[in-house]
MISEPA-671943 format. One record per atom (N, C-alpha, C): residue in one letter; x, y, z. Coordinates in steps of 0.2 Angstrom, whole numbers, padded with zeros to 4 digits, always signed. Each point is the difference from the previous one (the first is absolute). Layout:
! MISEPA-671943
aXYZ
...
//
This chain:
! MISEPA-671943
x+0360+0025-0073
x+0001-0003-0007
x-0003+0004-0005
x+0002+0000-0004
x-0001+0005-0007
x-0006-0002-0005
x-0004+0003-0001
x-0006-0001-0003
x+0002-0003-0009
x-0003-0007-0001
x+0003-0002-0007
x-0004+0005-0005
x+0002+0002-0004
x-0005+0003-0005
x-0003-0005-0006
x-0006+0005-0002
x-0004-0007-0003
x+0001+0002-0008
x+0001-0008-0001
x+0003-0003-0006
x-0005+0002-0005
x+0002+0000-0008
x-0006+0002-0004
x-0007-0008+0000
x+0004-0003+0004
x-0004-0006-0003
x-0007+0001+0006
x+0004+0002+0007
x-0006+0002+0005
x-0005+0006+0000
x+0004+0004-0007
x-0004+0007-0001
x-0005+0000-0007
x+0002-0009-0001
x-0005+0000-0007
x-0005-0005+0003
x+0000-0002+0005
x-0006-0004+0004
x-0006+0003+0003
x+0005+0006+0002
x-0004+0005+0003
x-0004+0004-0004
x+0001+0001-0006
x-0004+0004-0003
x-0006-0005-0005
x+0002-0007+0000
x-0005-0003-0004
x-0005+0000+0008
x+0002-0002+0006
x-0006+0001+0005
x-0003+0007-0001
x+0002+0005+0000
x-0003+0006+0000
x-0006+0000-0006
x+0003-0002-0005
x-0006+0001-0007
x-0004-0008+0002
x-0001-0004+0001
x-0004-0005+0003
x-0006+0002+0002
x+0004+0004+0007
x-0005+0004+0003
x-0006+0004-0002
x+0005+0005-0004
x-0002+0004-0004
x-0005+0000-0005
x+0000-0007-0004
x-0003-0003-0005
x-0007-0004+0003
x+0001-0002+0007
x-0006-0004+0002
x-0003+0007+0003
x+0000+0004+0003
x-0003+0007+0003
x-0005+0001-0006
x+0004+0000-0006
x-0004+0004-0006
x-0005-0003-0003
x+0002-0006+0001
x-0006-0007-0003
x-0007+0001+0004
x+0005+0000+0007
x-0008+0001+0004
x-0002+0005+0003
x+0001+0004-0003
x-0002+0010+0001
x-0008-0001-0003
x-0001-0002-0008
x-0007+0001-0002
x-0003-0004+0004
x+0000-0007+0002
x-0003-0003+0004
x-0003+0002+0010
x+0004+0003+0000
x+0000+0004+0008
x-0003+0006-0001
x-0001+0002-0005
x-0003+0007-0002
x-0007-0002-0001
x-0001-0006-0004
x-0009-0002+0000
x-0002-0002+0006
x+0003-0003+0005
x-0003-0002+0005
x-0003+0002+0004
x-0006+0000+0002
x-0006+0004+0004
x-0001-0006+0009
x+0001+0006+0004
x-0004-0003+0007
x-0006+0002+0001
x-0003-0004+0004
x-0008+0000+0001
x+0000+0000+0006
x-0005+0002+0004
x-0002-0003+0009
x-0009+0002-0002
x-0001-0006+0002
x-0007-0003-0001
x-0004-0001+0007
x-0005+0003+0002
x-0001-0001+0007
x-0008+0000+0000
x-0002-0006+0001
x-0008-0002-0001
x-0005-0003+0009
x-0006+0001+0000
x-0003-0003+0003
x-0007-0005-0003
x-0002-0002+0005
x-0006-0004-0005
x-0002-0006+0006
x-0003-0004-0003
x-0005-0007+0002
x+0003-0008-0002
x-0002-0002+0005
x+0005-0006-0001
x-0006-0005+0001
x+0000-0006-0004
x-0004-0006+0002
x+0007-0005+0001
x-0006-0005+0007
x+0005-0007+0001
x-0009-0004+0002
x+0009-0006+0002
x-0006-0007+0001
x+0004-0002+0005
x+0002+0001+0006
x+0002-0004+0006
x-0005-0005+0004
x+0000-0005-0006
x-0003-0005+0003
x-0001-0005+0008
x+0007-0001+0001
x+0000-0002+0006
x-0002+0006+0006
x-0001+0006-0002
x-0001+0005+0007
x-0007+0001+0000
x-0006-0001-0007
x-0005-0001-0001
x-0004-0006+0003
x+0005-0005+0000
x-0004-0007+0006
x-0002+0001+0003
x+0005+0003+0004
x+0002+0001+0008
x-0006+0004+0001
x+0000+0006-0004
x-0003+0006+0000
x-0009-0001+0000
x-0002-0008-0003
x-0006-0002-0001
x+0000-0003+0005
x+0004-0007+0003
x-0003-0002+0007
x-0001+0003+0005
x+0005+0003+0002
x-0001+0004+0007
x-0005+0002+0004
x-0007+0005-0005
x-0004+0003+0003
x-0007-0008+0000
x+0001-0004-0002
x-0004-0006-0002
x+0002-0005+0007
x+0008+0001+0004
x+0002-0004+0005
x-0004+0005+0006
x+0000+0006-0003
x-0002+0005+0009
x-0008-0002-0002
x-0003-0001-0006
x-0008-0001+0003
x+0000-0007+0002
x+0002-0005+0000
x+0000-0005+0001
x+0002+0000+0009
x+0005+0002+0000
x+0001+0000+0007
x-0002+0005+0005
x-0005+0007-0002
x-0002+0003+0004
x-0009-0006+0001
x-0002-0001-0006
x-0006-0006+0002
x+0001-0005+0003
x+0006-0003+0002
x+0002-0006+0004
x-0001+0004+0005
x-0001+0004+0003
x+0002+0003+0008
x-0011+0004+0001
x+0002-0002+0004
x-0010+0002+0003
x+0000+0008+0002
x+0004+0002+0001
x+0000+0006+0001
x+0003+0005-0004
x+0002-0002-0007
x+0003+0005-0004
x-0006+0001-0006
x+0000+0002-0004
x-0004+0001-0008
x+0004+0005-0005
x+0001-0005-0004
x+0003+0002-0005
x-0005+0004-0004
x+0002+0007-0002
x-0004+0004-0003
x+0001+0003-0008
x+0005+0000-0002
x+0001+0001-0008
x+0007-0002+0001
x+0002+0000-0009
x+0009+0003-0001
x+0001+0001-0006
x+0005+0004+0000
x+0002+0001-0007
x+0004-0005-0004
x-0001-0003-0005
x+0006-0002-0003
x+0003+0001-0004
x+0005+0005-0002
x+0003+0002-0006
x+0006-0003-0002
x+0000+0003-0006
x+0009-0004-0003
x+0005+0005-0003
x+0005+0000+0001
x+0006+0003-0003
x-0001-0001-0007
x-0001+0005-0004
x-0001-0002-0008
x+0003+0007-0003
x+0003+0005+0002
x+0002+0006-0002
x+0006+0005+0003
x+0002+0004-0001
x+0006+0005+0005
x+0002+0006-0005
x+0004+0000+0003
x+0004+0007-0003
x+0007+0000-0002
x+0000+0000-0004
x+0007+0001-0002
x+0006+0007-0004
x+0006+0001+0001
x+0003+0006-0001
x+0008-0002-0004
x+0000+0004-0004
x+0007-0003-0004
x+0004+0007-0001
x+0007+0000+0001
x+0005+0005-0004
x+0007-0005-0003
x-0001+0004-0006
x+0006-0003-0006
x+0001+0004-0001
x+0007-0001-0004
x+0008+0003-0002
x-0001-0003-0006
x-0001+0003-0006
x+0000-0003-0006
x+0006+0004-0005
x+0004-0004-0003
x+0005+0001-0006
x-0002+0000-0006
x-0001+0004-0005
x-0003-0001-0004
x+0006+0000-0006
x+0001-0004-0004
x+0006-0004-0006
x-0005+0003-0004
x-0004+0000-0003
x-0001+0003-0007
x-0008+0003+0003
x-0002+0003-0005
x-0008+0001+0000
x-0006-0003+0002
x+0003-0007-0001
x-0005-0005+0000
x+0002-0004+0005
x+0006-0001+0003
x+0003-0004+0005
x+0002+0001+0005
x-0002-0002+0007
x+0004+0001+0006
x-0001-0004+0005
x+0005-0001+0005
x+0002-0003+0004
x-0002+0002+0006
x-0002-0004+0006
x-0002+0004+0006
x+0002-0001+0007
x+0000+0001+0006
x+0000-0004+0005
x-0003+0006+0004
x-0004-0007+0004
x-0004+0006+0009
x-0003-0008+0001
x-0003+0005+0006
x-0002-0002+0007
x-0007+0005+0001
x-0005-0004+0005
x-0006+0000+0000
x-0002-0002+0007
x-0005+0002+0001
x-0006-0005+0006
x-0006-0002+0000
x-0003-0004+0001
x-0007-0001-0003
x+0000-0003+0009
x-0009+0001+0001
x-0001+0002+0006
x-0010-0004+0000
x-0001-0004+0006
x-0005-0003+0000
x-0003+0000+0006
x-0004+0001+0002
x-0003+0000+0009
x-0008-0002-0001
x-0002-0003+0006
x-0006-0001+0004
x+0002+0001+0007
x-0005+0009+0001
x+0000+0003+0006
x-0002-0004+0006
x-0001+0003+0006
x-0005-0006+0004
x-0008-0001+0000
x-0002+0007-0002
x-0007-0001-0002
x-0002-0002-0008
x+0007-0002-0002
x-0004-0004-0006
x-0002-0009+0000
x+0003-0003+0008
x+0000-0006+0002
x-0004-0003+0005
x-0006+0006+0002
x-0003-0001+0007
x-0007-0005+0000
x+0002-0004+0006
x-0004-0003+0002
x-0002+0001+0005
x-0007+0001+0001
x-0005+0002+0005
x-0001-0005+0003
x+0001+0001+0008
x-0002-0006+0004
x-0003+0002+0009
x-0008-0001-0003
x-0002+0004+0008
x+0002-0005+0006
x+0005+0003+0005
x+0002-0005+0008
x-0004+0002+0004
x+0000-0002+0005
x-0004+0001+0006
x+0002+0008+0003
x+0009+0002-0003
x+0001+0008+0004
x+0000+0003-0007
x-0003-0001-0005
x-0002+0005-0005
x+0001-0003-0006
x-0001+0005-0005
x+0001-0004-0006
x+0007+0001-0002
x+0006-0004-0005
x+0006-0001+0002
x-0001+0000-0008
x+0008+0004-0003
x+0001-0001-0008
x+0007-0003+0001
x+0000-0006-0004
x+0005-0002-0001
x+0003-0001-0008
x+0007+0001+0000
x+0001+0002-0006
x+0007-0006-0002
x+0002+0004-0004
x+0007-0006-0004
x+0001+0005-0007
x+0004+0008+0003
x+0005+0002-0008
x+0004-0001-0003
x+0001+0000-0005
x+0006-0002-0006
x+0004+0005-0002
x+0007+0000+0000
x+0003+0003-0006
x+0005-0004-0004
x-0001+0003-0005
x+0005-0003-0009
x+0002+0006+0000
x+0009-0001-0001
x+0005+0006-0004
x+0004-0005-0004
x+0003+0003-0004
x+0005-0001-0004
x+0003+0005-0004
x+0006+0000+0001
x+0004+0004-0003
x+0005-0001-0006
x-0001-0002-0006
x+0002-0001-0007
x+0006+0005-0003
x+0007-0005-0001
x+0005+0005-0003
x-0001-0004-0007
x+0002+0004-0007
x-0001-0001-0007
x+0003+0002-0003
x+0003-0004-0008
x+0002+0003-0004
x-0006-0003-0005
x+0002+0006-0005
x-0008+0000-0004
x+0002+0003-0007
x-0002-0004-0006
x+0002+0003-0006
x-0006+0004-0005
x+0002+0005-0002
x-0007+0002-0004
x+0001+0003-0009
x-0007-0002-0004
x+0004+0001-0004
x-0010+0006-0004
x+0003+0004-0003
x-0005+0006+0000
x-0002+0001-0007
x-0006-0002+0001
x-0002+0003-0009
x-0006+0005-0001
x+0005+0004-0004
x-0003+0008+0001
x-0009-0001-0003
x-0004+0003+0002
x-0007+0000-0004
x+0000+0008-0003
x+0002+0004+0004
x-0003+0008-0002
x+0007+0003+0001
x-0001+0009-0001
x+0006+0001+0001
x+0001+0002+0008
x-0006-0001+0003
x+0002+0002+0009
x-0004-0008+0005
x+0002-0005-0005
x-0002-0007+0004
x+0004-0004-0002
x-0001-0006+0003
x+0002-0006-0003
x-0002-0007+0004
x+0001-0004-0003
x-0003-0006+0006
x+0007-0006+0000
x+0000-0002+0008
x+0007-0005-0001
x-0002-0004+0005
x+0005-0005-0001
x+0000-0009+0001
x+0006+0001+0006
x+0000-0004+0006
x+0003-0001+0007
x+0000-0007-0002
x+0006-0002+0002
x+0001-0007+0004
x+0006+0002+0005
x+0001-0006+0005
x+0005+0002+0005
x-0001-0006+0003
x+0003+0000+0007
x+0002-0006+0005
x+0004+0005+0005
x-0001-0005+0007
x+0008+0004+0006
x-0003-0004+0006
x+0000+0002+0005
x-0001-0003+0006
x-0005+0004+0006
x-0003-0002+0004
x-0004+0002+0005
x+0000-0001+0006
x-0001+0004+0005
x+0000-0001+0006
x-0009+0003+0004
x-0001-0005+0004
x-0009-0003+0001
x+0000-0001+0008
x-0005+0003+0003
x+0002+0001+0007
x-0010-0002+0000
x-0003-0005+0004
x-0005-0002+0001
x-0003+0001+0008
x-0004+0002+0003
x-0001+0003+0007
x-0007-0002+0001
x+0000-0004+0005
x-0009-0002+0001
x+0001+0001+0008
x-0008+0002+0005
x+0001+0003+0005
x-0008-0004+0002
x+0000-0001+0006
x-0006-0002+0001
x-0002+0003+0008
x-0007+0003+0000
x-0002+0004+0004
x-0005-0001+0003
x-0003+0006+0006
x-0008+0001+0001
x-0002+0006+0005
x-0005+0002+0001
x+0001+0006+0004
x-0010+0000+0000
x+0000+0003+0007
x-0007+0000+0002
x+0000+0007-0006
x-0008-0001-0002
x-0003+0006-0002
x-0001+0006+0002
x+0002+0001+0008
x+0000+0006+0005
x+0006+0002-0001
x+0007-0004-0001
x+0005+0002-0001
x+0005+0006-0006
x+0005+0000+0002
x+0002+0003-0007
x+0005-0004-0004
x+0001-0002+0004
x+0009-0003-0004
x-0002-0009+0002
x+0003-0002-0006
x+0001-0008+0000
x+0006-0003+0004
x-0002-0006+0002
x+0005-0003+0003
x+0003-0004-0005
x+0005-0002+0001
x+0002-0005-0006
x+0004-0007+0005
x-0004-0005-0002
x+0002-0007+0002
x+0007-0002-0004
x+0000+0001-0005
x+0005-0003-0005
x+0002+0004-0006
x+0009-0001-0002
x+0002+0008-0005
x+0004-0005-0002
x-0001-0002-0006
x+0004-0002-0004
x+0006+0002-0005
x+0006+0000+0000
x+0004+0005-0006
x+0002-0003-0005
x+0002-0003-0004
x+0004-0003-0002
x+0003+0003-0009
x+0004-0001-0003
x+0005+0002-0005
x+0001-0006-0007
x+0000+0002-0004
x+0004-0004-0008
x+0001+0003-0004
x+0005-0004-0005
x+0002+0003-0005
x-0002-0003-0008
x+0001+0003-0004
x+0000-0005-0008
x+0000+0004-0005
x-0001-0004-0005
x+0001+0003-0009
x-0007+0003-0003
x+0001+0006-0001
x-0006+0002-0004
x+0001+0002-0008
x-0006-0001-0003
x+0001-0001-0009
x-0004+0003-0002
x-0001+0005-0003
x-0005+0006-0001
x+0000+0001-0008
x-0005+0004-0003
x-0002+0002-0005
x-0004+0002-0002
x+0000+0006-0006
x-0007+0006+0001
x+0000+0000-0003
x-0005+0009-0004
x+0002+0003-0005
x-0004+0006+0001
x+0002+0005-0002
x-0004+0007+0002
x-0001+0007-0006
x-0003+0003+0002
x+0000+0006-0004
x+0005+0005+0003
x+0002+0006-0003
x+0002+0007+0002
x+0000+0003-0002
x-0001+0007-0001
x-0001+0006-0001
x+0003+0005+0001
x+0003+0005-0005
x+0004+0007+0002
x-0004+0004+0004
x+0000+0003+0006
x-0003+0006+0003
x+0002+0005-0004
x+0009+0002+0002
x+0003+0003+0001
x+0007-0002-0003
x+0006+0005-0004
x+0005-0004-0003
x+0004-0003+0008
x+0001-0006-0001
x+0005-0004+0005
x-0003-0003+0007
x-0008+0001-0001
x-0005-0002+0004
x-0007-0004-0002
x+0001-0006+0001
x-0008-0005-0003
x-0004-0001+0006
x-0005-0003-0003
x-0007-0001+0005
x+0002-0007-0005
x-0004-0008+0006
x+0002-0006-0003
x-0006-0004+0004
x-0004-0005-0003
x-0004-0004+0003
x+0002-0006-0001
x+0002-0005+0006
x+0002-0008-0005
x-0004-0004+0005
x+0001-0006-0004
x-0002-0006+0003
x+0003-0006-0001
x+0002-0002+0004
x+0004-0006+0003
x-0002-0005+0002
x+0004-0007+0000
x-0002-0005+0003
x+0006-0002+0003
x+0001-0003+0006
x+0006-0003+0004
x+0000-0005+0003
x+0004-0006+0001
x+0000-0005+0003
x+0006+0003+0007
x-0003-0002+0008
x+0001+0000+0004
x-0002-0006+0004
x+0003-0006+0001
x-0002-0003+0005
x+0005-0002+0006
x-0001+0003+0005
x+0006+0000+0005
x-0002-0007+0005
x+0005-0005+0003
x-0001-0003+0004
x+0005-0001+0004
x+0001-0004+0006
x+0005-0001+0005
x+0001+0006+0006
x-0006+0002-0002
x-0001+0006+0007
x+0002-0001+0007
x+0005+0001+0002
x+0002+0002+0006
x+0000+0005+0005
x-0001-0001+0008
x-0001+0006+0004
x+0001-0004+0007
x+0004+0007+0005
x+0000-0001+0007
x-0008-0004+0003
x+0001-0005+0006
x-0004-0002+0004
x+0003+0001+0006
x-0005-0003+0004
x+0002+0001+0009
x+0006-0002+0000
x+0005+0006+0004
x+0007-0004+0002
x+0006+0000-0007
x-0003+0005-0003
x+0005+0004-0007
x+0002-0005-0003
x-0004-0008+0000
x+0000-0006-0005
x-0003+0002-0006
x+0004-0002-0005
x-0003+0002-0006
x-0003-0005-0002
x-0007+0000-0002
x-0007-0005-0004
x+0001-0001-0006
x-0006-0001-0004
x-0001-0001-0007
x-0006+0000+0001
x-0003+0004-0006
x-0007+0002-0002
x-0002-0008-0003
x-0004-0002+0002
x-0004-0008-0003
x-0006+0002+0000
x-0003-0002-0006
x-0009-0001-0001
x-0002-0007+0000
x-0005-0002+0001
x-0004-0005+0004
x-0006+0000+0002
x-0005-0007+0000
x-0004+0000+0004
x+0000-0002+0006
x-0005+0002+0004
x+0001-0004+0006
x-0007-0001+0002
x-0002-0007+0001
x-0007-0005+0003
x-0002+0002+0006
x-0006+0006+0002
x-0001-0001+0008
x-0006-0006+0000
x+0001-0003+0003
x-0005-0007+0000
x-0008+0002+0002
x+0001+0004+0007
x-0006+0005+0003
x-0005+0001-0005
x+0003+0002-0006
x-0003+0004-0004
x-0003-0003-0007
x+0004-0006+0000
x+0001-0003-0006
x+0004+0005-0007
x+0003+0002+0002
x+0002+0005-0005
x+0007+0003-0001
x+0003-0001-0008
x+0007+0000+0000
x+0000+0010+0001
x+0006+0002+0001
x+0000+0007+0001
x+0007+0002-0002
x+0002+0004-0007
x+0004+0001-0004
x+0005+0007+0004
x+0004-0001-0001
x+0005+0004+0006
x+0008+0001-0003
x+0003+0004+0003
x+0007+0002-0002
x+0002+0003+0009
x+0006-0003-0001
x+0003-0001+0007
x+0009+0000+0000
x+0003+0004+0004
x+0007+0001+0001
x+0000-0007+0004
x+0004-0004-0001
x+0004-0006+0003
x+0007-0002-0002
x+0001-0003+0007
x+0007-0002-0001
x+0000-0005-0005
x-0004-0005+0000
x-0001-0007-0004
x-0006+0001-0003
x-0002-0006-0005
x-0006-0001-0003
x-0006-0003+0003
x-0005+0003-0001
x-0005-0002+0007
x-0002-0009-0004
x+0000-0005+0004
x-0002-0007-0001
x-0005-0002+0004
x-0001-0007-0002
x-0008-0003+0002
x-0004-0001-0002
x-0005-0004+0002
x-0006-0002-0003
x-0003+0006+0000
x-0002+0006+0002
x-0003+0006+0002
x+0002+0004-0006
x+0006-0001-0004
x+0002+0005-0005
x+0002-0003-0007
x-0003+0005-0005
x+0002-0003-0006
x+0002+0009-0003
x+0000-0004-0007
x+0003+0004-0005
x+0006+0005+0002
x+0004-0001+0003
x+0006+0003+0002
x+0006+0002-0006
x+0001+0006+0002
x+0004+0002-0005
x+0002+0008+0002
x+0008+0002-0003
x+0000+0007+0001
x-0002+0005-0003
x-0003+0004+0003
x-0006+0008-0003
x+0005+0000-0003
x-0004+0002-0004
x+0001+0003-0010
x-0004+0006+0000
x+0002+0005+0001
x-0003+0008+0000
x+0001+0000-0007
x-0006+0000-0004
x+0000+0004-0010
x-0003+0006+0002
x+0005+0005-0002
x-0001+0006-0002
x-0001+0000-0009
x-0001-0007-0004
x-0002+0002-0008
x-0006+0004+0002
x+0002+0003-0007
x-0006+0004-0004
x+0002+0005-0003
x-0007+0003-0003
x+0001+0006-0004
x+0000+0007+0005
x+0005+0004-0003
x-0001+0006+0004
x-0002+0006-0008
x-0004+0006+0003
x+0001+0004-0002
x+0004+0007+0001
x+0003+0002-0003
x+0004+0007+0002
x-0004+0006-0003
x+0004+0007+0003
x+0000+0005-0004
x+0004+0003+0002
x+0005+0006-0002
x+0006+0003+0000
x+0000+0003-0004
x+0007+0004+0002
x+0003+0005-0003
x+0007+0000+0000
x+0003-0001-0008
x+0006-0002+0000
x+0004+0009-0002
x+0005-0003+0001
x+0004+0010-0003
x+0007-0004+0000
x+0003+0005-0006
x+0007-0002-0003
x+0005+0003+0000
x+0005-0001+0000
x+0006+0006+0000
x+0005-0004-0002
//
């Protein structure tokens, strides 16, 4: 079949798409020409308040002195009892920058929280020695972001800018309960708990920077962020998936309610348990940074 040739009417369309194109290319040439990238990459100190891991974290060693005095041949000897109140945290962003003073961002971070074993130990002399028993924690969360910033110049090699953002997180909570004679070297672990969640995080700073170098700053900020993740889930015995629940629970022996967090299939009931609800890991707070952003 023979190739139709093209009419003027199809060779005057084509040339109005040609300069169209050509016309937007040009419009947006000074624009594309001002745009700067950035990669920003900070470390720093993180504060929270993970209230319900701090209960828990309070009764515990207040349950093992109680129940090593209810027994005649044990003696409760001291314990630690600390709280999760701080961590670490680390961030890299991809910043676009639209004018001087304005830019757009996205990244991803990890903010990181632990109590070792010897930061939980409870001394207890038994008849075949003295016996440390423990109960570690860890808090992660992993934060994806979009973040907008907006920079006003102070000097000619500083300036000070304003953060806000929002995006989503992922929080992984891990509690392990131990003990190992003091002759020993490694802990036994009775109980390892895993569990995972998801949710919205909402952020907002403001920091300083600094030219070192053309294309390279030094930057100090400070943040605050809302993180509260809940609905934590994690395998139990028999690849059954649980749910993280907080509660108390009433030992009668004792007289005494004792604040806990627990993988279960279901929610603990009874006269024995109250305030029931699902752990709410808050990773809020203010973090501090410091980094080093560079441009190209």
């Amino acid at each position: 079949m023979s190739r139709i040739p093209d009419t003027p009417t199809r060779i005057g369309r084509k040339n109005i798409l040609k300069v169209l194109v050509l016309q937007v290319f040009l419009a947006a040439a000074p624009v594309l020409a001002a745009v700067e990238f950035q990669l920003k990459l900070s470390g720093g100190l993180s504060f929270l308040s993970p209230d319900a891991v701090n209960l828990a974290l309070r009764d515990w060693p207040e349950w093992k002195r109680l129940d090593a005095d209810s027994r005649q041949v044990w003696t409760y000897l001291d314990a630690k009892t600390p709280r999760i109140s701080r961590g670490v945290a680390f961030e890299g962003e991809f910043l676009l920058y639209l004018s001087p003073r304005i830019a757009l961002s996205i990244g991803s971070g990890f903010m990181y929280s632990a109590l070792q074993p010897e930061d939980t130990v409870v001394r207890i002399d038994k008849p075949l020695g003295e016996t440390w028993e423990i109960q570690p924690r860890t808090l992660s969360a992993v934060p994806l972001t979009v973040s907008a910033y907006y920079h006003i110049p102070l000097h000619r090699r500083s300036s000070f800018y304003l953060r806000a953002g929002g995006g989503w997180a992922w929080g992984r909570y891990v509690e392990r309960e131990g003990s190992r004679r003091i002759t020993a070297e490694k802990y036994g672990y009775s109980r390892e708990e895993n569990s995972s969640a998801a949710g919205p995080v909402y952020l907002c700073g403001l920091g300083l920077d600094f030219i070192l170098e053309p294309g390279v700053r030094f930057f100090l900020e400070g943040s605050f962020r809302r993180i509260k993740l809940s609905g934590y889930s994690g395998a139990m015995e028999g690849d059954a998936m649980g749910t993280l629940y907080s509660f108390e629970e009433f030992l009668p022996e004792f007289e005494f309610w004792q604040a806990k967090n627990r993988l279960l299939l279901q929610p603990p009931a009874g006269e024995n348990t109250r305030n029931v609800r699902e752990t709410e890991v808050d990773f809020s707070g203010f973090s501090l940074m410091i980094g080093v952003a560079i441009r190209f």
